[in-house]
Z-matrix of the N, CA and C atoms (Angstrom, degrees):
N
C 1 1.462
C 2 1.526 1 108.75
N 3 1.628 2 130.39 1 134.35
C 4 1.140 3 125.34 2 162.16
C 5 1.439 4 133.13 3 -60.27
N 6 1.344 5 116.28 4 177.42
C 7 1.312 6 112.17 5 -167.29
C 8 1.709 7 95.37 6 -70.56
N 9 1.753 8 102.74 7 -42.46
C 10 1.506 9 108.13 8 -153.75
C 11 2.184 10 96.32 9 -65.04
N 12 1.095 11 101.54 10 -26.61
C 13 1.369 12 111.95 11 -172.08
C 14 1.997 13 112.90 12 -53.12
N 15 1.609 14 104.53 13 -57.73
C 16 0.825 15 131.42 14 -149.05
C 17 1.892 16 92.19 15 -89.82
N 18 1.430 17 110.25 16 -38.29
C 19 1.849 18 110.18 17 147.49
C 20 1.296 19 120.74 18 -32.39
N 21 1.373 20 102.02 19 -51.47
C 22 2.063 21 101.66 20 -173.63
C 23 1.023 22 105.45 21 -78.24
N 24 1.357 23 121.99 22 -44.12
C 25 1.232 24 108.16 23 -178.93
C 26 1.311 25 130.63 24 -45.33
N 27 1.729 26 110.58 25 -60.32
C 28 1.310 27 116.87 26 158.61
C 29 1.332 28 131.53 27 -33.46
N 30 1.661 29 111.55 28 -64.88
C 31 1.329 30 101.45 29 139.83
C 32 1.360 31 158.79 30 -9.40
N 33 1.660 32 107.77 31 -48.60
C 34 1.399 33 113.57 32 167.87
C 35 1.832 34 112.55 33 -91.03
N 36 1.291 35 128.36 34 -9.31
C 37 1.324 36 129.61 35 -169.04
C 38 2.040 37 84.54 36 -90.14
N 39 1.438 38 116.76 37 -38.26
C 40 1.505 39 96.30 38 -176.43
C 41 1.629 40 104.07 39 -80.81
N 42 0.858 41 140.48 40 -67.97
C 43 1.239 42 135.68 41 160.89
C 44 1.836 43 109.91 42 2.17
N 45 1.438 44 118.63 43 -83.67
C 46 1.610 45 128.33 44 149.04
C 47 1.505 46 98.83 45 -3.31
N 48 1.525 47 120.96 46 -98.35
C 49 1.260 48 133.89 47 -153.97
C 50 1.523 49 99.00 48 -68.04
N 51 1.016 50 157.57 49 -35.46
C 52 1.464 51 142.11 50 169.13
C 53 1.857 52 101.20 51 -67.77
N 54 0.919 53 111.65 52 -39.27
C 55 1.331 54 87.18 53 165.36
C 56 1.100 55 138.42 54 -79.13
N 57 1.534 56 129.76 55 -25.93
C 58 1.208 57 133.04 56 170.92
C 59 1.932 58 102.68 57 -66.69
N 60 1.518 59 115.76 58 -32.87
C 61 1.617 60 98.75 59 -168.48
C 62 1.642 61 84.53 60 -91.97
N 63 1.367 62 138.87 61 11.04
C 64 1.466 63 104.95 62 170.72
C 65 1.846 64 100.52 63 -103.04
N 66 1.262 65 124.68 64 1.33
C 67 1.193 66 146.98 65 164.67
C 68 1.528 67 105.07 66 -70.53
N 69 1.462 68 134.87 67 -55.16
C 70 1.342 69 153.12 68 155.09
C 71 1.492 70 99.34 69 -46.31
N 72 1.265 71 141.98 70 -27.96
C 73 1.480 72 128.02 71 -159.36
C 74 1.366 73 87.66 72 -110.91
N 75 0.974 74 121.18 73 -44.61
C 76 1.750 75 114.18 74 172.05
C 77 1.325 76 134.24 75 -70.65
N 78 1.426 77 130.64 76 -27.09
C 79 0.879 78 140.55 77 -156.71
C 80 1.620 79 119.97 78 -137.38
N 81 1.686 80 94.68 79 -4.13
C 82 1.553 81 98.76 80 169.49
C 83 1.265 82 131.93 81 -59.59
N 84 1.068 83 110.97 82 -43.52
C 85 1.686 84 121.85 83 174.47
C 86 1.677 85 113.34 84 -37.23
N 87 1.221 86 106.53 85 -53.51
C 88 1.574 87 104.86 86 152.74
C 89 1.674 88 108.76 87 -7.40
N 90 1.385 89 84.26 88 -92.61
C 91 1.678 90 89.46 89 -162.79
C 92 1.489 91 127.45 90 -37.59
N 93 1.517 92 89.62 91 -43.72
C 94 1.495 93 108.36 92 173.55
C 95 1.580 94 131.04 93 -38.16
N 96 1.627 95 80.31 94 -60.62
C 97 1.603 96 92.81 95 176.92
C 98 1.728 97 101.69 96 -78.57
N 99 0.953 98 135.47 97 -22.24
C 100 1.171 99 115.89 98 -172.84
C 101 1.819 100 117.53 99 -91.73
N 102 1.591 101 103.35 100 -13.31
C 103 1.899 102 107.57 101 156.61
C 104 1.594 103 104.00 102 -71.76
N 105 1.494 104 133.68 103 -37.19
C 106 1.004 105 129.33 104 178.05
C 107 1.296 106 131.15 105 -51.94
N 108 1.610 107 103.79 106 -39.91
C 109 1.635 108 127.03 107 -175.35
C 110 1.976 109 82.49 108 -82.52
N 111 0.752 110 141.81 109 -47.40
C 112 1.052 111 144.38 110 -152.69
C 113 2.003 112 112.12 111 -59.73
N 114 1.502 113 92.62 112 -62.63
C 115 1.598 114 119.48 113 162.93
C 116 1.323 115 98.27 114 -57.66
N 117 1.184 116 141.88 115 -70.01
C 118 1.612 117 141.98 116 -147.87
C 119 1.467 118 89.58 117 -64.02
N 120 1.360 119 126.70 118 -59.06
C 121 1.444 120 118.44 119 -160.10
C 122 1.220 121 102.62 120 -64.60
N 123 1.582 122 141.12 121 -56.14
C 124 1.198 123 143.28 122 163.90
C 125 1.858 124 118.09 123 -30.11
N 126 1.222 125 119.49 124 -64.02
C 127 1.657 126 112.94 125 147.91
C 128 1.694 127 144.25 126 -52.24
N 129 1.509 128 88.81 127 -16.84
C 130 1.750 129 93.49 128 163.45
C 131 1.273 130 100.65 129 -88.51
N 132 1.515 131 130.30 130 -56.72
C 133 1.331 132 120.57 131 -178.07
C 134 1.621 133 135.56 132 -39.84
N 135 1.504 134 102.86 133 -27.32
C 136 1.288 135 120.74 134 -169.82
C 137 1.924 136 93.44 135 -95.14
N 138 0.969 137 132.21 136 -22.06
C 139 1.202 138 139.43 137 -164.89
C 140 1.545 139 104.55 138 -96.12
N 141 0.974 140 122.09 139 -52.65
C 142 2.010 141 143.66 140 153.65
C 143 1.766 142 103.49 141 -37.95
N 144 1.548 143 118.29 142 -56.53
C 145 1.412 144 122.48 143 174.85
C 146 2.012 145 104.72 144 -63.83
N 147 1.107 146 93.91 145 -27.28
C 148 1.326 147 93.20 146 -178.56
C 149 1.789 148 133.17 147 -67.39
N 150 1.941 149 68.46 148 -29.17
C 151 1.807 150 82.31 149 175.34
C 152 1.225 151 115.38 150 -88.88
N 153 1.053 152 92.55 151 -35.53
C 154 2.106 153 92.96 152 171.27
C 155 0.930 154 116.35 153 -55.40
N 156 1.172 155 142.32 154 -50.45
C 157 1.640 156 152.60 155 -149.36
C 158 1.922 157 80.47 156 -89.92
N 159 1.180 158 138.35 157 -48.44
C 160 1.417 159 113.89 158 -174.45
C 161 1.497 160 104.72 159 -69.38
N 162 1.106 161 118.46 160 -64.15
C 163 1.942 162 122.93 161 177.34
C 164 1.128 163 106.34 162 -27.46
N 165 1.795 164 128.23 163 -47.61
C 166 1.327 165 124.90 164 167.72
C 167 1.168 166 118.04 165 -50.73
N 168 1.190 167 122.31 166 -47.98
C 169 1.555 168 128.68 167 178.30
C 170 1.338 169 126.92 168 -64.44
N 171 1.694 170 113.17 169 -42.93
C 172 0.997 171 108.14 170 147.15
C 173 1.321 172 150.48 171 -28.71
N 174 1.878 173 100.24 172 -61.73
C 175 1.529 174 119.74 173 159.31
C 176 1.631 175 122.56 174 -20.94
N 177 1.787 176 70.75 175 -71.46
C 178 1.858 177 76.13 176 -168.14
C 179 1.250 178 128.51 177 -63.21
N 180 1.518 179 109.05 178 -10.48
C 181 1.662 180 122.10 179 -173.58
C 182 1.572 181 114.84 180 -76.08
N 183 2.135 182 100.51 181 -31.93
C 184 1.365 183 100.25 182 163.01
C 185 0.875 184 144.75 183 -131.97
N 186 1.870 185 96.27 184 56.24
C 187 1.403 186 120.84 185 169.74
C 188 1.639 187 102.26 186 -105.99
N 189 1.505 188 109.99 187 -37.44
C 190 1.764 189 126.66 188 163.78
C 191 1.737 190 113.36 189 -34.71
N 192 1.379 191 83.50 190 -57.20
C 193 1.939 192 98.69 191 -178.73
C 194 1.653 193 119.45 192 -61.43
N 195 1.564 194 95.40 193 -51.63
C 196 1.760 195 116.39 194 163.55
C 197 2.067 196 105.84 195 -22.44
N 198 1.442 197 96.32 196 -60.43
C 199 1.468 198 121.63 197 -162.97
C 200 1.634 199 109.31 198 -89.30
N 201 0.924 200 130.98 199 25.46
C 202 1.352 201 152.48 200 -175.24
C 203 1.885 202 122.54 201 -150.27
N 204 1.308 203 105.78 202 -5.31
C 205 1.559 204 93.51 203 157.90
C 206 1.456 205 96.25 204 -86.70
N 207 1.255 206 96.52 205 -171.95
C 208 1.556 207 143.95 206 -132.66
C 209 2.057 208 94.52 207 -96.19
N 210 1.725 209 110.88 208 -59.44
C 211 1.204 210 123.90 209 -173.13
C 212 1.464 211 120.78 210 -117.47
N 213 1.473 212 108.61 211 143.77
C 214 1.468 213 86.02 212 171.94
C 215 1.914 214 128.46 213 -70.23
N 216 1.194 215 117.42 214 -3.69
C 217 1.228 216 117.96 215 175.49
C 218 1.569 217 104.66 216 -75.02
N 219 1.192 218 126.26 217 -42.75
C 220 1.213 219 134.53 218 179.12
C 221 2.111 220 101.69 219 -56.97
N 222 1.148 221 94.98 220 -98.42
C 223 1.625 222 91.39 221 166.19
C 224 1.831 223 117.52 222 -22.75
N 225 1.437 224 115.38 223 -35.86
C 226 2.059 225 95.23 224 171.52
C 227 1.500 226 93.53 225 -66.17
N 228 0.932 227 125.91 226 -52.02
C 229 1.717 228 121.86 227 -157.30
C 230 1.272 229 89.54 228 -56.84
N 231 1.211 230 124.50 229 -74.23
C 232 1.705 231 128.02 230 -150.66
C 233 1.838 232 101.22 231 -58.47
N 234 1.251 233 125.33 232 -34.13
C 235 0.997 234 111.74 233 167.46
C 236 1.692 235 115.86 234 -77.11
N 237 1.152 236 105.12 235 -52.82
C 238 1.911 237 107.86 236 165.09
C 239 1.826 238 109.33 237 -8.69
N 240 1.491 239 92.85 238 -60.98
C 241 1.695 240 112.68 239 -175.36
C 242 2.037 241 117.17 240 -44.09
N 243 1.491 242 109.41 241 -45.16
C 244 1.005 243 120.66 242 -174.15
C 245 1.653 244 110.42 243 -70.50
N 246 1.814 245 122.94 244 116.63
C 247 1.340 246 121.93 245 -164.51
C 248 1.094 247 97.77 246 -146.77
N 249 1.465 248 112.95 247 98.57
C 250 2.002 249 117.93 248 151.97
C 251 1.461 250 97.55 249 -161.70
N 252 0.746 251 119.66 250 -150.62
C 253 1.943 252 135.35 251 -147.25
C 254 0.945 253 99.54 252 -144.54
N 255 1.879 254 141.13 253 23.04
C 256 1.432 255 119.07 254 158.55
C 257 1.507 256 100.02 255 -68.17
N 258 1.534 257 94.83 256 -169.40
C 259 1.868 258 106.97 257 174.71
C 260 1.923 259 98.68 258 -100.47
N 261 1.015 260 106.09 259 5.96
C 262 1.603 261 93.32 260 172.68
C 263 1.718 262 93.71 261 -85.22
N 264 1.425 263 117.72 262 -54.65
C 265 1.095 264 134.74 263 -150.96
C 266 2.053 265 93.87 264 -57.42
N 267 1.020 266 104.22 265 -45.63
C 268 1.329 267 120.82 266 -174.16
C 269 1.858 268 106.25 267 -63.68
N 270 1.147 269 125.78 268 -47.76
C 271 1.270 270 148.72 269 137.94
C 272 1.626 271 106.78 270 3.68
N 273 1.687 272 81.09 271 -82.34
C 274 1.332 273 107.00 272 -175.36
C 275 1.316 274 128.70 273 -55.73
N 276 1.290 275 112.08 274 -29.14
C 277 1.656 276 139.52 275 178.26
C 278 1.656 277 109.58 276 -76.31
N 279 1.526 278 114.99 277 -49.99
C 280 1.821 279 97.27 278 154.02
C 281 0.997 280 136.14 279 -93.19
N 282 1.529 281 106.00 280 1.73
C 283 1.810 282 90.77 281 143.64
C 284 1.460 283 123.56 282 -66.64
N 285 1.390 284 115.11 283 -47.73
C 286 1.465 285 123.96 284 177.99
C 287 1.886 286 114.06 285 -46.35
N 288 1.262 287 98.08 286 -22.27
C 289 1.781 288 109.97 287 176.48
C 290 1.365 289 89.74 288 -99.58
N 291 1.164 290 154.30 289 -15.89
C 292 1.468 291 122.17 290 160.79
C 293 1.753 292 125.04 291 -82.82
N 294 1.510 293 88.36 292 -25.18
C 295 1.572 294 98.89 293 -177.45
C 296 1.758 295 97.31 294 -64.08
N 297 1.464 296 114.48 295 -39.83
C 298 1.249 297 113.00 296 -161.38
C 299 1.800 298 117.31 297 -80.06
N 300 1.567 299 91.53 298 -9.79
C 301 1.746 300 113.39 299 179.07
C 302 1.841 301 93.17 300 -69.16
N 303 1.619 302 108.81 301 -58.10
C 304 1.190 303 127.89 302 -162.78
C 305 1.401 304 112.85 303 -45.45
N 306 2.003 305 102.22 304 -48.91
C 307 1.528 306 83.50 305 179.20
C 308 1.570 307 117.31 306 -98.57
N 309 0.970 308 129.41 307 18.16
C 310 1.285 309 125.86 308 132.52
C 311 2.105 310 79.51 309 145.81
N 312 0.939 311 146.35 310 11.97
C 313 1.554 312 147.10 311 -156.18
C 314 1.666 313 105.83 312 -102.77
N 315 1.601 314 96.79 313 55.70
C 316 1.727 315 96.19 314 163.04
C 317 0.942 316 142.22 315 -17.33
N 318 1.623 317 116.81 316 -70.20
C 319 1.526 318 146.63 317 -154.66
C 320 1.909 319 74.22 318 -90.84
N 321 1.159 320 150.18 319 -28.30
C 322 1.297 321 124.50 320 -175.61
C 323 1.619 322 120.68 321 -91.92
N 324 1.535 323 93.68 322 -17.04
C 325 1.712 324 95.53 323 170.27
C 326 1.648 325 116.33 324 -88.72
N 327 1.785 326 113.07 325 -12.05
C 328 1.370 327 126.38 326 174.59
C 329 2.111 328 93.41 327 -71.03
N 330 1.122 329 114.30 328 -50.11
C 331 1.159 330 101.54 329 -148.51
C 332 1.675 331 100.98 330 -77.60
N 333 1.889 332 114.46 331 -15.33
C 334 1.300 333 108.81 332 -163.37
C 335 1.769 334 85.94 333 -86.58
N 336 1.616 335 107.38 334 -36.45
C 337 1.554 336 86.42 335 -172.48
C 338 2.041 337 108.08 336 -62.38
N 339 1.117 338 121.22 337 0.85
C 340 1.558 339 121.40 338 -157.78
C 341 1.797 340 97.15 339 -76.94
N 342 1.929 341 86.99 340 -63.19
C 343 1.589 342 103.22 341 154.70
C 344 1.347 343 118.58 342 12.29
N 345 1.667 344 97.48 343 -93.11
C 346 1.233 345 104.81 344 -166.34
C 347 1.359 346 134.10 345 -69.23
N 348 1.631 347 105.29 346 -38.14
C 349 1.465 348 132.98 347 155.26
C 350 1.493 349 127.75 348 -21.67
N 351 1.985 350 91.17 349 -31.69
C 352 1.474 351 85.39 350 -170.72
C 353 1.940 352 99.67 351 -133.01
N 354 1.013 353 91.22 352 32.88
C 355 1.749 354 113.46 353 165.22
C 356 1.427 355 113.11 354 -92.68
N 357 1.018 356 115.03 355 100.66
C 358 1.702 357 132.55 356 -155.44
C 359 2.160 358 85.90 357 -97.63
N 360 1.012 359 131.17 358 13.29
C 361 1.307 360 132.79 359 -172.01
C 362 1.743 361 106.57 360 -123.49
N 363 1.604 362 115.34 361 2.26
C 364 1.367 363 109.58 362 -156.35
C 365 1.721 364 84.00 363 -126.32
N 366 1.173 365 117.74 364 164.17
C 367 1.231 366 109.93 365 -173.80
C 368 1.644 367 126.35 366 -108.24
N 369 1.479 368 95.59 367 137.70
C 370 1.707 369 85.79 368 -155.94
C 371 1.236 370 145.64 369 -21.83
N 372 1.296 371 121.81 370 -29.05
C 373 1.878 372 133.17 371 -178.05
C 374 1.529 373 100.34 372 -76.54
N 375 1.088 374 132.65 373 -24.62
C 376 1.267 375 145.01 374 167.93
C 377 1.730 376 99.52 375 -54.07
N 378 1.485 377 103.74 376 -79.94
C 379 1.834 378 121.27 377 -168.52
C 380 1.995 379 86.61 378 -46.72
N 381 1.381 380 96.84 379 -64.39
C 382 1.634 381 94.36 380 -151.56
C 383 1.630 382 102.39 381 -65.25
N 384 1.395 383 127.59 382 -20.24
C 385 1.586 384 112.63 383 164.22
C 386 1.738 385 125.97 384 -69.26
N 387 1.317 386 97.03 385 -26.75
C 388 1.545 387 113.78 386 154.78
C 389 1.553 388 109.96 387 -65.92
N 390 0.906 389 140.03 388 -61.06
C 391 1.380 390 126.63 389 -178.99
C 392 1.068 391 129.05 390 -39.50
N 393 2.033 392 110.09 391 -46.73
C 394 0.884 393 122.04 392 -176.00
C 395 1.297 394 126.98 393 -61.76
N 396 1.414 395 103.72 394 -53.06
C 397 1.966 396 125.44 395 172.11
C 398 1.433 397 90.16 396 -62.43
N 399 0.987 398 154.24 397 -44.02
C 400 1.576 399 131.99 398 -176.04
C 401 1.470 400 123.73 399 -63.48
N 402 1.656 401 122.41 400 -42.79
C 403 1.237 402 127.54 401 159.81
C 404 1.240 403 113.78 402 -57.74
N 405 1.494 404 107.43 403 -41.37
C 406 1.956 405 86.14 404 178.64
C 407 1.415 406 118.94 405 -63.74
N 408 1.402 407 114.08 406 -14.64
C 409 1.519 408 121.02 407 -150.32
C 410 1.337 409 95.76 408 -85.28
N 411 1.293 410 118.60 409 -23.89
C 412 1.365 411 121.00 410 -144.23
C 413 1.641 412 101.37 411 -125.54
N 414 1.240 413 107.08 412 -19.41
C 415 1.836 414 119.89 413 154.36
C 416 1.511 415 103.48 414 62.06
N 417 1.358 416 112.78 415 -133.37
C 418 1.741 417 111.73 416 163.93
C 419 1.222 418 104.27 417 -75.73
N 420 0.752 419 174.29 418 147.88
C 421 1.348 420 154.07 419 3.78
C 422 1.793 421 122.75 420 -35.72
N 423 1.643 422 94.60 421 -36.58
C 424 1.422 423 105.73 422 -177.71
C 425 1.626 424 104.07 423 -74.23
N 426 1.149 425 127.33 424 136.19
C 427 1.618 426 121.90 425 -178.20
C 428 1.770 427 108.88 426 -53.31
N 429 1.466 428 105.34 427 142.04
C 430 1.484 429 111.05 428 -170.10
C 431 2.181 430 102.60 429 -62.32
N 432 1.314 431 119.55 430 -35.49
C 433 1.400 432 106.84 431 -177.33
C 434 1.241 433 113.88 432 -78.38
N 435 1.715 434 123.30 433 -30.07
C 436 1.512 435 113.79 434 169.69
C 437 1.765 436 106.48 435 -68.40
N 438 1.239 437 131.05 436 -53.69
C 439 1.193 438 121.28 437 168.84
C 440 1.733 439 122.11 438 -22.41
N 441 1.421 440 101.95 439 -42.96
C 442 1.774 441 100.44 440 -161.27
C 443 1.658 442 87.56 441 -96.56
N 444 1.394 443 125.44 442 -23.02
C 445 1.786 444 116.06 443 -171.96
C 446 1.898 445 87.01 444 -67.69
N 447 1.348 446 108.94 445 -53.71
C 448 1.505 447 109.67 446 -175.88
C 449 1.269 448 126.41 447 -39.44
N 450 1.364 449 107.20 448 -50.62
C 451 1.631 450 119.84 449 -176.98
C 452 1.828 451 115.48 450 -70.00
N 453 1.611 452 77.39 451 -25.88
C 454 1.829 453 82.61 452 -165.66
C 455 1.798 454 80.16 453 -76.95
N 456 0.928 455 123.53 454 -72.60
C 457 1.898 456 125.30 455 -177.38
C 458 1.755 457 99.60 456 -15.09
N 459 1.230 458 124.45 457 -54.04
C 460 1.866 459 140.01 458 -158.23
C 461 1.391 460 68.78 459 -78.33
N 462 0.935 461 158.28 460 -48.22
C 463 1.857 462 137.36 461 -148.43
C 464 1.533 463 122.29 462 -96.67
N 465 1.561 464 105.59 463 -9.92
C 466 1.609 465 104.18 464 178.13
C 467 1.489 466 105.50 465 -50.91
N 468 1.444 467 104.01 466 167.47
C 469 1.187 468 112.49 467 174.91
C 470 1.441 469 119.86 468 -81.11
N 471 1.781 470 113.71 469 138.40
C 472 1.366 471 110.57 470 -173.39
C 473 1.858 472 112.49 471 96.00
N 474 1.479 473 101.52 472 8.00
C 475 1.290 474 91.17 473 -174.32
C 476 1.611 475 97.50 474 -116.39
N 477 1.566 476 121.58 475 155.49
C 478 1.516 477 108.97 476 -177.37
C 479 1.313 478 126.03 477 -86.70
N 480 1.357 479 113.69 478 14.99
C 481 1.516 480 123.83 479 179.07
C 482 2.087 481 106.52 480 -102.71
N 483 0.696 482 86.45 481 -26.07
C 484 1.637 483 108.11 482 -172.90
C 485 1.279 484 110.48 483 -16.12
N 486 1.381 485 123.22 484 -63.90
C 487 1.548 486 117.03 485 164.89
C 488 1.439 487 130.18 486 -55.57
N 489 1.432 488 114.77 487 -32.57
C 490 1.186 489 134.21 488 166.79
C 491 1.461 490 110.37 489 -46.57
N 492 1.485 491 100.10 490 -76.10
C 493 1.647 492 103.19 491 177.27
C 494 1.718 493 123.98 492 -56.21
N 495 1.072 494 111.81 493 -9.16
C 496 1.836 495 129.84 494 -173.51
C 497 1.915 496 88.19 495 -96.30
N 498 1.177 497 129.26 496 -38.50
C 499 1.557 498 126.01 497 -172.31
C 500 2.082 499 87.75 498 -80.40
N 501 1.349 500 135.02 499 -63.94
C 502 1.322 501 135.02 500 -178.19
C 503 1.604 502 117.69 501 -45.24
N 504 1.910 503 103.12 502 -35.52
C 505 1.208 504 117.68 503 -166.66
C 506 1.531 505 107.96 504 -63.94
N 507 1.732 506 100.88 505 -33.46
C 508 1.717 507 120.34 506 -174.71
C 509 1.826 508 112.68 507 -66.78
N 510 1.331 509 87.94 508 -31.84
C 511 1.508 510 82.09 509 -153.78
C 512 2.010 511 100.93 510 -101.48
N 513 1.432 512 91.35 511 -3.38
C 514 1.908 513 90.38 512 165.72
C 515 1.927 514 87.32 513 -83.99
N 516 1.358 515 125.56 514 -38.23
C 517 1.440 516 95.50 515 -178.88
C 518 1.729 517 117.54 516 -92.10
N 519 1.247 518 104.44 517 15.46
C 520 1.929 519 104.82 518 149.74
C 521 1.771 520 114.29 519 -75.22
N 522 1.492 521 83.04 520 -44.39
C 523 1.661 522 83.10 521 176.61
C 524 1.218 523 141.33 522 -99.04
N 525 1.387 524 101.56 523 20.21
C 526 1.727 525 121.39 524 165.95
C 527 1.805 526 104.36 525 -112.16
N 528 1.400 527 124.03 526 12.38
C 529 1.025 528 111.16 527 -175.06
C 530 1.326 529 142.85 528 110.44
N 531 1.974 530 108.87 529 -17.26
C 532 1.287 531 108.55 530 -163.50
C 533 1.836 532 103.58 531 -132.00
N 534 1.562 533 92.87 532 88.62
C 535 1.339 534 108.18 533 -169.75
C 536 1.705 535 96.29 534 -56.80
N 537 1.125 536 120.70 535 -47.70
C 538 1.817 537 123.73 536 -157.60
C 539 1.309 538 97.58 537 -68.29
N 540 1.442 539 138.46 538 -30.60
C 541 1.360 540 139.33 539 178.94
C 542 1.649 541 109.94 540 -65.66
N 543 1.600 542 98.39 541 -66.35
C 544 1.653 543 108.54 542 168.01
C 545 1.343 544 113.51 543 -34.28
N 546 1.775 545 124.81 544 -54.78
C 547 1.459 546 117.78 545 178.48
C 548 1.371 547 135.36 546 -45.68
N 549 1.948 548 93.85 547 -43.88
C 550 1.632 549 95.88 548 -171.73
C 551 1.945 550 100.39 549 -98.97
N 552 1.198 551 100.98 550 8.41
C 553 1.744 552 90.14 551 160.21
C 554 2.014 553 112.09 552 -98.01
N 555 0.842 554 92.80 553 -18.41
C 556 2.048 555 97.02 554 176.43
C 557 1.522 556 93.81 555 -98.99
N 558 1.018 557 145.34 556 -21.44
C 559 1.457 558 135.51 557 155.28
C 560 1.789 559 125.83 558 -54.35
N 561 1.577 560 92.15 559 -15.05
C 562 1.526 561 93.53 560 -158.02
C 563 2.074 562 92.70 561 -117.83
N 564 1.007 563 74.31 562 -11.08
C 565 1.605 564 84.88 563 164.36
C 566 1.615 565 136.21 564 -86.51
N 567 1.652 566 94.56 565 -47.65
C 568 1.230 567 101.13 566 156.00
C 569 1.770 568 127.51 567 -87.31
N 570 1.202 569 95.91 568 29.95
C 571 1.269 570 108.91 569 146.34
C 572 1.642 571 140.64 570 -145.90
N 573 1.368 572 85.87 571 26.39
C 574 1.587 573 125.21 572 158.79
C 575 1.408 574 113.62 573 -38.82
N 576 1.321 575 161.18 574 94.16
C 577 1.510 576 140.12 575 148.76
C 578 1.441 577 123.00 576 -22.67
N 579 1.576 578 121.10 577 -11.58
C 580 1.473 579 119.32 578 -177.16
C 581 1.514 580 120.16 579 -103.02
N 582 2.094 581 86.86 580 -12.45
C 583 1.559 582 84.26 581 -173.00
C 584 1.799 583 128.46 582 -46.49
N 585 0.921 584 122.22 583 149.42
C 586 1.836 585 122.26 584 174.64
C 587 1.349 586 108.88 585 -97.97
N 588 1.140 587 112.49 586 144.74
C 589 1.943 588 122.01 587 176.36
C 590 1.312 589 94.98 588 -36.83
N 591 1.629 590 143.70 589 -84.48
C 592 1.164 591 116.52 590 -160.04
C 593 1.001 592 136.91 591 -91.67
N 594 1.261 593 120.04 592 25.39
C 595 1.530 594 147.36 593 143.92
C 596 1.397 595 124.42 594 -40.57
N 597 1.597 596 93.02 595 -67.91
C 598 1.302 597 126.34 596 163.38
C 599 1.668 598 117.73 597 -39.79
N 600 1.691 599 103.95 598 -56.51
C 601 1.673 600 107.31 599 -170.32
C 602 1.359 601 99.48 600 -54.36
N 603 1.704 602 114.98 601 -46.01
C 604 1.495 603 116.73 602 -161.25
C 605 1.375 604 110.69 603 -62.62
N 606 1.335 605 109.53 604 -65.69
C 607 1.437 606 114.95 605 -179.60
C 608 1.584 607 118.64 606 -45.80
N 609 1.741 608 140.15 607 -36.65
C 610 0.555 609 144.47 608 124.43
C 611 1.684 610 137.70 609 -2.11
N 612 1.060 611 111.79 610 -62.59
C 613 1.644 612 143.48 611 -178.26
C 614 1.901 613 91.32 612 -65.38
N 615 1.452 614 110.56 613 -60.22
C 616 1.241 615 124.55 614 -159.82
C 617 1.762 616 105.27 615 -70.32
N 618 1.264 617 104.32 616 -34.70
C 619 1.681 618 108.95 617 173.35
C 620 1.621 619 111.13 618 -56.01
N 621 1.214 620 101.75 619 -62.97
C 622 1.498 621 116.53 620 170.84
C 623 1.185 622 142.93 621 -32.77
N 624 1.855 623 105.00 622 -54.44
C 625 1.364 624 121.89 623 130.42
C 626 1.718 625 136.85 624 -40.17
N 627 1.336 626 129.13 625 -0.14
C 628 1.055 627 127.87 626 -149.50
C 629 1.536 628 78.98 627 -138.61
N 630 1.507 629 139.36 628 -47.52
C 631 1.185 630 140.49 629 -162.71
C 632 1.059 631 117.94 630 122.01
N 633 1.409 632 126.92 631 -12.96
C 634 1.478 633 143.41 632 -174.35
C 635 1.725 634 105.07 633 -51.21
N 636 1.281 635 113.58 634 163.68
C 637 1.609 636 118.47 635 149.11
C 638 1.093 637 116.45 636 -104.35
N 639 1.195 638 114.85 637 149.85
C 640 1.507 639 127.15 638 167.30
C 641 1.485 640 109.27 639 -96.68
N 642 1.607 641 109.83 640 120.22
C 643 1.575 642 123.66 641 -174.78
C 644 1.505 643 112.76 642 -72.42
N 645 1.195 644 136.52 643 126.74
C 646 1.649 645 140.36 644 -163.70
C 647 1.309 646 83.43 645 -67.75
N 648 1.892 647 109.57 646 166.30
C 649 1.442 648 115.74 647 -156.06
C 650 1.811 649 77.03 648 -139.80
C-alpha cells in the first residue's frame, strides 16, 4: 500500500470516529433514558408485586378474623367491612351471602349477591355464580320471562353454570306447562359428558317423575 493510500485511509477511519462520537454526543441520551426507563419499570414492577402480595395478606387476615368472632351477626359486619376486587375478597363476599342467608337476611344476601353481579371489574364466573345464587334465592318473585332469558344467558356454551341453568331451564318449562320440552332438555343433559353425580341423581329423579325412561348406561 502507498504512503498516499494508507493517508486516506487514516483519514477515512478519523472522519468515521468523529462522526460516530458526534452521533454519541447527540443522540446518547437515548440510551440513557431508555436503561433508566428500563430499571424504573423493572423496580416499579417489583414494588406493584409488592403491594399485592401485602393486600393479599391483608385479605386473608380479615377474612381469618371475620371467622373467629363470637356471632354470626358480628362476622356479616366484619366481613361486610372487607372492599376491593381481589378473588379472595370476592370469596369472601359469598360467604358473607351465606352467613346472611343463614340468619334469616334475604334481601341482604340478594343485594350482596347483586354486588358482585354487577362489578364489571371481577371476572365473569364470579358475576355469573352470583347471578345464579341470586335467582334461586329469589325464586318467583323474579318475573317468570326474565328468569328463563337469565337462565337461558347461564347456559350458553362455554359457560360454567351451563348444566345448571339447562336443569332450572327444565323445570321453568315443567312449570309453564311443557312437560315434552322439559323431557328432551333433561334427556340431553343427562347425557352431557359434564354432567356431575348429583346432577345426574336430580335430573334423573325428574325424568321419572315426568314419565320419561331412563336409557341403561
Amino acid at each position: 500500500m502507498s504512503n498516499n493510500d494508507s493517508f486516506i485511509e487514516e483519514v477515512s477511519d478519523e472522519i468515521k470516529r468523529d462522526r460516530m462520537f458526534g452521533l454519541l454526543r447527540k443522540y446518547g441520551w437515548i440510551g440513557i433514558v431508555a436503561i433508566f426507563l428500563l430499571v424504573g419499570g423493572a423496580a416499579f414492577n417489583e414494588y406493584r408485586k409488592a403491594q399485592q402480595t401485602q393486600a393479599a395478606q391483608a385479605t386473608g387476615d380479615a377474612i381469618i378474623a371475620a371467622f373467629e368472632v363470637e356471632t354470626p351477626d358480628e362476622r356479616i359486619t366484619a366481613l361486610s367491612a372487607i372492599d376491593t376486587n381481589s378473588d379472595a375478597v370476592v370469596i369472601a363476599q359469598l360467604i358473607l351471602a351465606d352467613s346472611q342467608i343463614g340468619t334469616g337476611d334475604t334481601d341482604g344476601a340478594i343485594s350482596t349477591y347483586d354486588a358482585i353481579r354487577n362489578n364489571d371489574d371481577l371476572p365473569a364466573i364470579y358475576r355469573d355464580l352470583a347471578t345464579f345464587k341470586s335467582l334461586l334465592l329469589q325464586g318467583d318473585a323474579v318475573d317468570l320471562d326474565r328468569r328463563r332469558s337469565a337462565f337461558a344467558t347461564l347456559s350458553a356454551p362455554g359457560s360454567a353454570f351451563r348444566l345448571l341453568a339447562e336443569e332450572q331451564l327444565a323445570l321453568i318449562e315443567i312449570e309453564t306447562g311443557e312437560p315434552d320440552q322439559a323431557l328432551l332438555r333433561l334427556q340431553r343433559i343427562l347425557t352431557d359428558s359434564d354432567i356431575t353425580s348429583g346432577l345426574q341423581r336430580r335430573v334423573s329423579q325428574l325424568i321419572v317423575s315426568l314419565g320419561g325412561e331412563l336409557e341403561a348406561t
